[in-house]
TORBALO-58504 format. One line per field, with one value per residue (C-alpha): residue number from 1; residue in three letters; x, y, z. Coordinates in steps of 0.5 Angstrom, whole numbers, plus 500, padded with zeros to 3 digits. Each point is the difference from the previous one (the first is absolute). Last residue first. Layout:
nr	[NUM	...]
rest	[Ala	...]
u	[X	...]
v	[Y	...]
w	[Z	...]
***
This chain:
nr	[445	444	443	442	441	440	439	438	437	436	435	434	433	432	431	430	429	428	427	426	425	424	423	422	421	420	419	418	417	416	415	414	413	412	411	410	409	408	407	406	405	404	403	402	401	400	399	398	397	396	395	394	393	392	391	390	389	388	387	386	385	384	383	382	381	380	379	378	377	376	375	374	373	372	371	370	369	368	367	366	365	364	363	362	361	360	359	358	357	356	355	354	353	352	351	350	349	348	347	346	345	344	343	342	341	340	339	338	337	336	335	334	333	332	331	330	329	328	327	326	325	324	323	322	321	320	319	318	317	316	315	314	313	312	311	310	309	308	307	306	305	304	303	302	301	300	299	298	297	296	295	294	293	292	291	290	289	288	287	286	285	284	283	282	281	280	279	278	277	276	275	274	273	272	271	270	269	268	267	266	265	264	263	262	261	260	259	258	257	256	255	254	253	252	251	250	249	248	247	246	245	244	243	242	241	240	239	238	237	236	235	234	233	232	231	230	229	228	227	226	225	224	223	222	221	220	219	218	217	216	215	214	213	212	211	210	209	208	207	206	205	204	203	202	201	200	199	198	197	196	195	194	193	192	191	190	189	188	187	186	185	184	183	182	181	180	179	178	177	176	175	174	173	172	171	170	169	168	167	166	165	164	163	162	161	160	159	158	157	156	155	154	153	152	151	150	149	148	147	146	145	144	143	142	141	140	139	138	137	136	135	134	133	132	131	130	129	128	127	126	125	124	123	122	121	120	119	118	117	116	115	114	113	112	111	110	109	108	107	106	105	104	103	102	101	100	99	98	97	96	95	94	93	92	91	90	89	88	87	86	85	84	83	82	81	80	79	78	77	76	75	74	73	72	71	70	69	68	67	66	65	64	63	62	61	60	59	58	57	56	55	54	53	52	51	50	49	48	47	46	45	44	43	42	41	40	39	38	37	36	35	34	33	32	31	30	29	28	27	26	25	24	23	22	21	20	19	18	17	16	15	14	13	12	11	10	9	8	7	6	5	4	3	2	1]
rest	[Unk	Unk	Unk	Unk	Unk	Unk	Unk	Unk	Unk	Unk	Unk	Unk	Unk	Unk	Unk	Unk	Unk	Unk	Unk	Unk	Unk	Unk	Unk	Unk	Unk	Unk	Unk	Unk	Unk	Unk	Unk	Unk	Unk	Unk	Unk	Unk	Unk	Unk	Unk	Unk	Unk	Unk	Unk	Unk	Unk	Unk	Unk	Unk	Unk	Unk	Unk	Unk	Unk	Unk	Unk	Unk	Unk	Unk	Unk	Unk	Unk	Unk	Unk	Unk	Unk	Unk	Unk	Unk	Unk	Unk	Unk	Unk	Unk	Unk	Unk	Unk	Unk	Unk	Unk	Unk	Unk	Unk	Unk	Unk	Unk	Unk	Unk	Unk	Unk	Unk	Unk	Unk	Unk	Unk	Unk	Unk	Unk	Unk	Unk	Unk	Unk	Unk	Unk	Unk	Unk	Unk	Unk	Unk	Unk	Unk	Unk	Unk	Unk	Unk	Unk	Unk	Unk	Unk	Unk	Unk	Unk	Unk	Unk	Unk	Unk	Unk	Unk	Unk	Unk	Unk	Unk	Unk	Unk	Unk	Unk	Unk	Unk	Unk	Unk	Unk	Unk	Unk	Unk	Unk	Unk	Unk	Unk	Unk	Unk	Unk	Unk	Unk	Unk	Unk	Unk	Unk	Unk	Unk	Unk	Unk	Unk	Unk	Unk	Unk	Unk	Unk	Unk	Unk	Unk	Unk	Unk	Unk	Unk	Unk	Unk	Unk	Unk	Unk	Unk	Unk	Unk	Unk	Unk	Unk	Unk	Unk	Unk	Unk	Unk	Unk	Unk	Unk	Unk	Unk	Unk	Unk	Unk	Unk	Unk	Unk	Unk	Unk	Unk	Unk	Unk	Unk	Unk	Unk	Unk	Unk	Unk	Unk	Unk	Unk	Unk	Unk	Unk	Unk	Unk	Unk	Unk	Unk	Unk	Unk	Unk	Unk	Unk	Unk	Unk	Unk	Unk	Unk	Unk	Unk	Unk	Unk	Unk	Unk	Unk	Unk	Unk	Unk	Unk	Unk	Unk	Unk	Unk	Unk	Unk	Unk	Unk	Unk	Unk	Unk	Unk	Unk	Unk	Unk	Unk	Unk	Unk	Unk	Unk	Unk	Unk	Unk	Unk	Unk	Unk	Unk	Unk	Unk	Unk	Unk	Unk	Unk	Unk	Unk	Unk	Unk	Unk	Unk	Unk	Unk	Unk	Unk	Unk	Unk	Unk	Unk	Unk	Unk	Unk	Unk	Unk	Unk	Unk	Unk	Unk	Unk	Unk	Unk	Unk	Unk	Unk	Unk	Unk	Unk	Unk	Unk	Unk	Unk	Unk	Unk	Unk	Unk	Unk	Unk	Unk	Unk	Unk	Unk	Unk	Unk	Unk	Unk	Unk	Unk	Unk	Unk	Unk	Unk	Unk	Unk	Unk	Unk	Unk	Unk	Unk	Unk	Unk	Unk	Unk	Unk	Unk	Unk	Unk	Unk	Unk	Unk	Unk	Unk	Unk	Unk	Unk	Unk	Unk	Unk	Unk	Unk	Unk	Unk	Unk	Unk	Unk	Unk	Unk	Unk	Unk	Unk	Unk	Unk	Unk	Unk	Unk	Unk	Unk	Unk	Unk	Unk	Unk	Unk	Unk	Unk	Unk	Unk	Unk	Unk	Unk	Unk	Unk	Unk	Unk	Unk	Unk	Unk	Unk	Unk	Unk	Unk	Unk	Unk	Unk	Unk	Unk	Unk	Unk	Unk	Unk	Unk	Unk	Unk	Unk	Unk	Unk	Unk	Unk	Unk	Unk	Unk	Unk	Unk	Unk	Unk	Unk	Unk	Unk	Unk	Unk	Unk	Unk	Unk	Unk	Unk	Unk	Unk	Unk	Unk	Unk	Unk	Unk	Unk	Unk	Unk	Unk]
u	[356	495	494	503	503	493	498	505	498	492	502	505	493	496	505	501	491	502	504	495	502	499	502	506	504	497	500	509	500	497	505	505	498	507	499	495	502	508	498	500	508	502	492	500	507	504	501	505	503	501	508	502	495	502	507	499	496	506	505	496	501	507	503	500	507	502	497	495	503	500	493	498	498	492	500	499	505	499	503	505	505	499	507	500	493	502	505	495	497	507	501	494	499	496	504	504	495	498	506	500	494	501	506	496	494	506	496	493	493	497	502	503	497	502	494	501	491	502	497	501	496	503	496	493	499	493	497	494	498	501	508	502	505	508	505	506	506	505	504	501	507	498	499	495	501	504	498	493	503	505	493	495	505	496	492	496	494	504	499	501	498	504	507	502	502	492	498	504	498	493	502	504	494	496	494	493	496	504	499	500	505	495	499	495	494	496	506	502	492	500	507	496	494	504	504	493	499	504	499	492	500	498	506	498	503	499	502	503	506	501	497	506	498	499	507	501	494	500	506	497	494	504	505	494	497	501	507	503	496	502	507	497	496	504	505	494	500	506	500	496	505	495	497	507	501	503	497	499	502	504	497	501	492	500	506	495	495	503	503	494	496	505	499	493	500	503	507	505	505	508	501	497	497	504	496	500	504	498	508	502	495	504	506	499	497	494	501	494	501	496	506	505	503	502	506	501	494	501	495	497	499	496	494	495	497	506	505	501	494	502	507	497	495	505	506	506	505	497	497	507	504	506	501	494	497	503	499	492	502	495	502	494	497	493	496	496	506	502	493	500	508	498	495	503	500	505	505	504	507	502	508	502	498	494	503	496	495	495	503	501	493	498	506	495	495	500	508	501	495	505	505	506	507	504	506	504	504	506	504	506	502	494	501	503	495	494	504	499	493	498	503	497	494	500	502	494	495	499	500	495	501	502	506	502	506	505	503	508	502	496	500	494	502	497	494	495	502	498	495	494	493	495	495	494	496	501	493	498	505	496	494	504	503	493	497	506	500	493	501	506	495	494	505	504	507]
v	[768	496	504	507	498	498	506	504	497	501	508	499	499	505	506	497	501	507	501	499	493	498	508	498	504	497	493	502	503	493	497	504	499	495	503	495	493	503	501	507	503	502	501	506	503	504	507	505	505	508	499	494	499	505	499	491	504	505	493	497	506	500	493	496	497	506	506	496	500	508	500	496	493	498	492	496	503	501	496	504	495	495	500	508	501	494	505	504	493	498	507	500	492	496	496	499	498	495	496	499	498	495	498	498	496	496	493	504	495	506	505	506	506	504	506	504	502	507	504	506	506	507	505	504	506	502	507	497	493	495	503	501	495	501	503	497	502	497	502	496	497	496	494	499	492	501	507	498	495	504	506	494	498	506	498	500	503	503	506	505	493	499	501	493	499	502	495	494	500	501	493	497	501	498	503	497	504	507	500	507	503	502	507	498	505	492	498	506	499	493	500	507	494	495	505	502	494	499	507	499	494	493	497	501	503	499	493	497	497	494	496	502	503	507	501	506	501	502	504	503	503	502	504	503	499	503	502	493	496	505	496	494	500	502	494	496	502	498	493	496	501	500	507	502	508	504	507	505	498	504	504	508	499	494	503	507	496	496	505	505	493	500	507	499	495	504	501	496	501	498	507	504	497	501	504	497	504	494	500	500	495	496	500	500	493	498	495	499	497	495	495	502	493	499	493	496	500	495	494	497	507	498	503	494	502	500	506	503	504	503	503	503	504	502	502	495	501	502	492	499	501	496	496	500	498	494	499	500	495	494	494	497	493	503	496	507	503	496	500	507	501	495	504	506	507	497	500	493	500	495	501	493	497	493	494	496	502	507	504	497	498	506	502	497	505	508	501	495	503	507	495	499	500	496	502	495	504	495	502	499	507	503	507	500	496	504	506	496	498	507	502	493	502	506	498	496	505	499	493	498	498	494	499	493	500	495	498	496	506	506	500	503	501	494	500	501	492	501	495	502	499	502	495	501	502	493	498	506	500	494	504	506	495	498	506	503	495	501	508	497	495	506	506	495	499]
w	[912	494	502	499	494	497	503	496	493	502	501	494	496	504	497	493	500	502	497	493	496	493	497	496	505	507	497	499	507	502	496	503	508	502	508	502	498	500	508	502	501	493	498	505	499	506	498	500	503	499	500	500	494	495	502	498	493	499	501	494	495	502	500	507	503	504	504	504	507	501	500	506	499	500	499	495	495	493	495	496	496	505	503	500	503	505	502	505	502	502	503	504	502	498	496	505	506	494	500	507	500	495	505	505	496	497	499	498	500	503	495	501	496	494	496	496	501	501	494	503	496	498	502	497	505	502	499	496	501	496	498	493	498	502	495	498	495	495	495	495	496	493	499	506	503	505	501	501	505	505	499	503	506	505	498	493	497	493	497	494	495	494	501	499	508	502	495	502	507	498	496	506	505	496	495	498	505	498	492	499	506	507	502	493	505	500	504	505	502	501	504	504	501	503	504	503	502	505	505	497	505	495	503	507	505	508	501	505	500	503	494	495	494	504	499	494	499	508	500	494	504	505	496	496	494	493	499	504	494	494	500	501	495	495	501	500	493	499	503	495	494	495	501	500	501	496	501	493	493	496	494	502	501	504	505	502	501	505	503	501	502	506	502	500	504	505	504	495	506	498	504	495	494	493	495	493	495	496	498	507	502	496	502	507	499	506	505	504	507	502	503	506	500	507	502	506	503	506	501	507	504	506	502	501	493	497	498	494	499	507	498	494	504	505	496	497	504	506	502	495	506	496	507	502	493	501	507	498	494	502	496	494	501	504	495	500	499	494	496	501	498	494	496	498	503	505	495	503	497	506	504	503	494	501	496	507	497	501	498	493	500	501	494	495	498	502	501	494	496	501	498	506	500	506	503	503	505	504	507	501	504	504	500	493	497	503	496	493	501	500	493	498	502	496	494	500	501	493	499	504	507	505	504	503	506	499	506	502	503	501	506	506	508	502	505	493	499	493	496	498	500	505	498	503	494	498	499	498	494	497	500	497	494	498	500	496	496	498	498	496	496	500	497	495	500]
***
């Protein structure tokens, strides 16, 4: 679907929305003790998670016998395209695959056609459980959450071939940390002489740049600044940063910098994610921009066995610690139009709690948790250069990514970074760009 046809029929459908916004939707009497005899609950997900619903579902019908699961795999053009009207009708599921860092969560909350879940995240105690900051990002403007994040991707990591290193002699960082440019640019060097190309990353793919933004933001601006990048989308929150402050340009400009130093594999610009993928897995370059499911694929994909590894990009300012970063934009919520809205609480009180989150790393084939779990729940199910990061995280921390929780309008910044790298647009040109696109959202909230 074209951009401006489906942008029309998001219009057009929100302000048919606006004339139900009243509707509360459902059908169970919430003074009955809740039965599954006779219902069918309606889950939707993609088709990597699942697996994991149905691990879920599979207990809720032993709690409430007779009860139905339908499981409804979606696209990820479906999540930002046809599922709002899916919603949003009378074929509405119970459990909706609504990323909030699309376009249909802010068109659905606006119409107010989304349950709240305050007693949801009560009883899994996600307030503590996902952290302050991200707890925050995930709540509406009035307070309430209306979503679940049932899944991390911990993403702008650099993975990097142990074999290869070996046989260039190339000097392995302490503690996953690149610490300086210099330092990078020792390794890439270094890799381009021994005749392997240096970081792979896919200039084509429009997310894996944004990843490396958003891997350095939290090195380059404070922790009120980011929480302000992060929400100042919204109309209610005041603005104190701007996105043409040196804390977000100065990652634009260390990205130009690490692409007219060849960090970059030749031929960046022209190369997706599949094609990067290949080429870390043939051997042929030493590093791959990545997250924590990358070695499962390079393996998959490699023909031979490879040893993997993964460092951490140089932080903006000296002294800071790149870490891990959250995309938490996985995303369920309970639909106004819902026939079983007290059931499909149910079912994501289970999938929210500890032991579920902590096995659904086995079911999913090693998805990380959404939620912070002590370490003696993530033993299993994860394979071992995955699990050394998930360690790496629980133990020194992890960051929650700007672009996985801004509107996609906002956080999608590859093909500016793109024009920064062709010389078309400065940083601080991008920098008045996604101002005007953070002002359009602020005027439309």
């Amino acid at each position: 679907m074209k951009r401006r046809s489906y942008l029309a029929g998001v219009a057009a459908l929100a302000a048919s929305l606006a004339l139900t916004a009243c509707t509360d939707g459902g059908t169970e009497d919430s003074s009955e003790p809740l039965s599954g005899a006779g219902k069918t609950l309606v889950v939707q997900g993609s088709a990597y998670f699942l697996p994991v619903f149905k691990e879920v579902g599979a207990q809720l019908q032993q709690q409430l016998p007779g009860l139905q699961i339908r499981y409804d795999e979606l696209t990820g053009e479906q999540e930002t395209s046809t599922n709002l009207q899916v919603v949003t009708s009378d074929a509405a599921p119970d459990v909706a695959d609504i990323p909030t860092n699309l376009p249909p969560y802010r068109t659905l909350l606006k119409a107010k056609q989304l349950i709240p879940l305050d007693d949801v995240w009560a009883a899994d105690d996600l307030e503590n459980g996902y952290g302050k900051d991200l707890a925050n990002s995930l709540k509406a403007s009035d307070g309430h959450p209306y979503v679940v994040s049932y899944s991390r991707t911990l993403y702008g990591v650099v993975w990097y071939n142990k074999a290869i290193f070996s046989k260039l002699n190339i000097s392995v960082p302490a503690d996953h940390q690149i610490a300086t440019m210099a330092d990078l640019l020792t390794i890439t060097n270094a890799l381009r002489a021994g005749g392997f190309q240096p970081l792979a990353a896919g200039g084509a793919s429009n997310y894996h740049l944004t990843w490396i933004l958003d891997s350095l933001l939290p090195t380059s601006a404070t922790t009120d600044q980011l929480n302000n990048f992060v929400n100042n989308f919204d109309a209610k929150v005041p603005i104190t940063v701007d996105y043409t402050d040196k804390s977000f340009t100065a990652v634009l400009d260390r990205l130009k910098e690490m692409y007219d130093n060849k960090v970059f594999q030749d031929g960046t610009l022209g190369m997706d994610s599949p094609t990067t993928n290949a080429l870390f897995a043939s051997g042929k370059a030493g590093m791959l921009m990545g997250h924590d499911l990358s070695p499962t694929g390079a393996k998959k994909t490699s023909k031979t066995d490879l040893d993997l590894d993964f460092l951490f990009l140089p932080p903006i300012n000296p002294g800071a610690k790149t870490l891990p970063v959250n995309y938490a934009g996985n995303t369920l919520a309970i639909p106004k139009q819902a026939k079983n809205p007290a059931i499909a609480k149910e079912f994501l009180k289970l999938l929210m709690n500890k032991e579920n989150q902590a096995k659904a790393i086995k079911w999913s084939g090693g998805a990380a948790p959404a939620i912070d779990l002590p370490t003696s729940l993530l033993t299993e199910g994860k394979p071992a250069n995955e699990m050394s990061l998930l360690s790496y995280g629980a133990a020194n921390g992890t960051r929650d990514g700007w672009a996985s929780i801004v509107p996609a309008k906002l956080g999608t910044t590859d093909p500016y970074i793109e024009k920064l790298f062709t010389g078309a647009m400065s940083s601080a040109e991008i920098g008045k760009a996604l101002n005007g696109i953070r002002d359009e959202l602020r005027s439309s909230s």
